[in-house]
N, C-alpha and C positions, 0 to 999 in steps of 0.2 A: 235648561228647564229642570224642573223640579219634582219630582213623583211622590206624594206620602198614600203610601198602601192605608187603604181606612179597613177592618175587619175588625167582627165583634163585636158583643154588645152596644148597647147606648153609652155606660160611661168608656169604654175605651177608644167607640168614634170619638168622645168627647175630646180627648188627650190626643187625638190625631187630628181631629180639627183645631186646635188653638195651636199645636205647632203648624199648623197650615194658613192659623193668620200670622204665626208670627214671623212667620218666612215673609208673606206676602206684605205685612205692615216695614219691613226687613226691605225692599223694590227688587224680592226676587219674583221670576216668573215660576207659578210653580200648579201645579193641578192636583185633584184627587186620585187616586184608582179606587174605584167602586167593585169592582170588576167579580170579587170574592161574594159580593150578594146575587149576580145573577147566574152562577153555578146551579144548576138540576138540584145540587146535592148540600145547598150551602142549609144549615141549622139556623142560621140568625138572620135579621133581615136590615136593610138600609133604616134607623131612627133618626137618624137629625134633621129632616123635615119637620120634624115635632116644632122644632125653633122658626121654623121658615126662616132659614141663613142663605146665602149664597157663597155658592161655590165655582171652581172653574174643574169640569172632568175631565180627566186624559181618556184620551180614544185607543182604541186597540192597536191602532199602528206607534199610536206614543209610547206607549205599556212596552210592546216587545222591541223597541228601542234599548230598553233597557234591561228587563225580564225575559227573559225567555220561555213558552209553554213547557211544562216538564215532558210532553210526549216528544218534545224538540230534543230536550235533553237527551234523554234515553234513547234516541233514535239516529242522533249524531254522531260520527265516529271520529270526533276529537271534539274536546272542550268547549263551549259555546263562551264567548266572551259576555258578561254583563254586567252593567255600573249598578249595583247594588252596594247600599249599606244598611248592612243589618244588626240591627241593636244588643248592645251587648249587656242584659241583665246585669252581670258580675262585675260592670263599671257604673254601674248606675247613670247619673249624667253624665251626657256627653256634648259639649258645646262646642263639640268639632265639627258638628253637622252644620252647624251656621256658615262656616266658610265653606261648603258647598256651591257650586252654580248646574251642574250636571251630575243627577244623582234618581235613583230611588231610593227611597227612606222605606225600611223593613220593621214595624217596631210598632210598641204602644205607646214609649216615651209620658210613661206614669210619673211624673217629677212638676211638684209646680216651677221648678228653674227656667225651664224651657220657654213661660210667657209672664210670669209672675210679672215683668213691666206690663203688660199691657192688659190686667185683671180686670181693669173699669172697659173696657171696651169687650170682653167674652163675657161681662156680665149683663151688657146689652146682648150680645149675638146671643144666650142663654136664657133668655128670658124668658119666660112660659105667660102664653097667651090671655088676654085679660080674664076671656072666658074658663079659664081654670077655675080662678077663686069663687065659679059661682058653682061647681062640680063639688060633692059633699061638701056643702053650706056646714053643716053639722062638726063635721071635724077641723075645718077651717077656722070656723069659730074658737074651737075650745083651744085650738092648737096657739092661734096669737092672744086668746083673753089669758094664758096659763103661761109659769113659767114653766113649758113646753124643754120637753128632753126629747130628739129620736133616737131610738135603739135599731140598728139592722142588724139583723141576724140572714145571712148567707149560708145556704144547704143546699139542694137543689142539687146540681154538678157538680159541687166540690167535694158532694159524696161520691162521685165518678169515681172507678179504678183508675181510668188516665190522669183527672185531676189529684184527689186525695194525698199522692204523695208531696204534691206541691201549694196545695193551697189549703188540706184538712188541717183539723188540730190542731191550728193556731188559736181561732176565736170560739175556747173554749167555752165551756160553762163558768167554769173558775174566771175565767176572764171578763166575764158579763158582768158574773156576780161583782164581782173587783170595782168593775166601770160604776155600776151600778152606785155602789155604798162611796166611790169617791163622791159623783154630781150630788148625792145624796146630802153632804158634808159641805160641799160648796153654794150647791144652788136651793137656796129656802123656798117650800114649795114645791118644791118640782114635780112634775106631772109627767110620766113616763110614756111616748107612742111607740108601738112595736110598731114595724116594718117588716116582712118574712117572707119566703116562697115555702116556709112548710111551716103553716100555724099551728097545726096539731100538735108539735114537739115545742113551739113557744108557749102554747097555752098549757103543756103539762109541763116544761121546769124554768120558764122565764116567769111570765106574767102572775104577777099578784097584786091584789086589791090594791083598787085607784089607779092600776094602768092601762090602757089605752090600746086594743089592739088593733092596726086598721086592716082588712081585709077587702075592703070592698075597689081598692084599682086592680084588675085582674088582665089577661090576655094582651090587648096592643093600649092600654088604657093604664099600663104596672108604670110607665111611667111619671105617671101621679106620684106616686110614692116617693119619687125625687122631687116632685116639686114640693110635698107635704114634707119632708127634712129639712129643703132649705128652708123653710118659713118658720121650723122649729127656733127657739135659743140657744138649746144648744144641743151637741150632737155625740152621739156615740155610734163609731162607724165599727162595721168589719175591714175586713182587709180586701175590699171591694170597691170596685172604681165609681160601681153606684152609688155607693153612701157617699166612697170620698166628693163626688162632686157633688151632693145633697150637704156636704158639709162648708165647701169650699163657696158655693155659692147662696149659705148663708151669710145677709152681710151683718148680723147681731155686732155689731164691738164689742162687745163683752162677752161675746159666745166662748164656750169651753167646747173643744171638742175631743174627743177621747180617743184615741186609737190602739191596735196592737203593737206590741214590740218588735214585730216578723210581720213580713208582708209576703212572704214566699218564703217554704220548707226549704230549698235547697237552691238559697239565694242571700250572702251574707249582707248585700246592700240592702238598703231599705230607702231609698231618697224617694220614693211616693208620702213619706211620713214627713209634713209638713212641721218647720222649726216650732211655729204654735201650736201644736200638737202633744196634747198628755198623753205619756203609754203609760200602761199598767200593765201588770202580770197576767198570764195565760193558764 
């Protein structure tokens, strides 16, 4: 069997679900752990119901097959043995986990290498409900009558002391502006939507005349904002797994989508930066 730890937002379940089909498209047996959203103490909560997908969950007795509780750990007086693999940022992919048969998988596995065969199939498992496109009519509209650009801008936590060293100060202003004046150059027309968790600071040094700010998906509803990017043409993300899949599962062919050069402060790979993918400067 097979365990992939799922934790964290909606785009990071997302990358741990598609390596979860693609084990299972793959005739491995393998399950979820969930287990990290039903903690007293957990900050995020279970989103991929949103899709209504199915899944197969490991049970608690499957989990500490392999995992051990850390009060186990610290309580033991020798070593606990357990089949963990844990992702190694600093190798980017790793397609050693496929010859797996008996494992937990520790990771977020942000690369689209991992399922890239099998995109037409997680663009159905992804697919957001008919009844979305009738959720702001208004910006639905303008966003396919236009040649439509989304902008994400990512603040929130990444202004965190724990985050900031690792995820600040990449998708600067200078880097917006950059994105901005390339599609500008590219795409005739273009029509700018913001995306944000802090609109105040987009609306004082992003947003200028004739763009678009959407504000109105808020609380368990924010993931609208992904479904309103991939319907964009094309896409300028942060260095966030939200946008990257609001980009990724745009299917525009002709879409341009922009990204940064660094996806992490103190991580020299970058394989979440898909080959069609323009970086600009930060």
């Amino acid at each position: 069997m097979i365990i992939v730890e799922v934790c964290g937002g909606l785009g990071n379940q997302m990358f741990q679900y598609a390596l979860y089909i693609k084990l299972k498209e793959m005739g491995k047996d393998v399950r979820l752990d969930l287990s990290s959203y039903k903690k007293g103490n957990s900050m995020r909560r279970f989103e991929l119901d949103i899709f209504k997908i199915d899944y197969r969950e490991a049970d608690l007795k499957q989990i500490r097959k392999y995992k051990k509780p850390d009060v186990w750990k610290r309580l033991s007086p020798v070593p606990l043995k357990e089949k963990i693999y844990m992702e190694n940022l600093d190798e980017g992919y790793q397609p050693a986990i496929f010859s797996f048969e008996d494992i937990y998988l520790s990771g977020y596995w942000q690369c689209e290498r991992y399922f890239a065969d099998i995109r037409e199939l997680l663009l159905k498992k992804f697919s957001f409900s008919i009844e979305e496109t009738l959720v702001n009519k208004e910006i639905f509209s303008k966003i396919k009558m236009s040649q439509s650009v989304s902008i994400h801008v990512r603040r929130g936590d990444y202004l965190d002391n724990q985050n900031i060293g690792a995820y600040g100060n990449i998708c600067t202003l200078n880097y917006y502006n950059n994105a901005v004046s390339y599609m500008r150059k590219k795409v005739k027309d273009a029509v700018f939507f913001l995306f944000t968790d802090d609109i105040d600071w987009v609306k004082k040094f992003i947003y200028n005349e004739g763009m678009i700010v959407v504000d109105c998906n808020t609380g368990k509803k924010n993931y609208l904002d992904m479904f309103f990017m991939s319907q964009c043409k094309h896409n300028i993300i942060a260095n966030s797994s939200f946008s990257w899949w609001g980009a990724w599962l745009n299917q525009n062919t002709g879409k341009i989508v922009i990204s940064p050069k660094k996806w992490f402060q103190n991580h020299v790979v970058a394989d979440q930066i898909c080959q069609n993918f323009i970086t600009v400067e930060s």
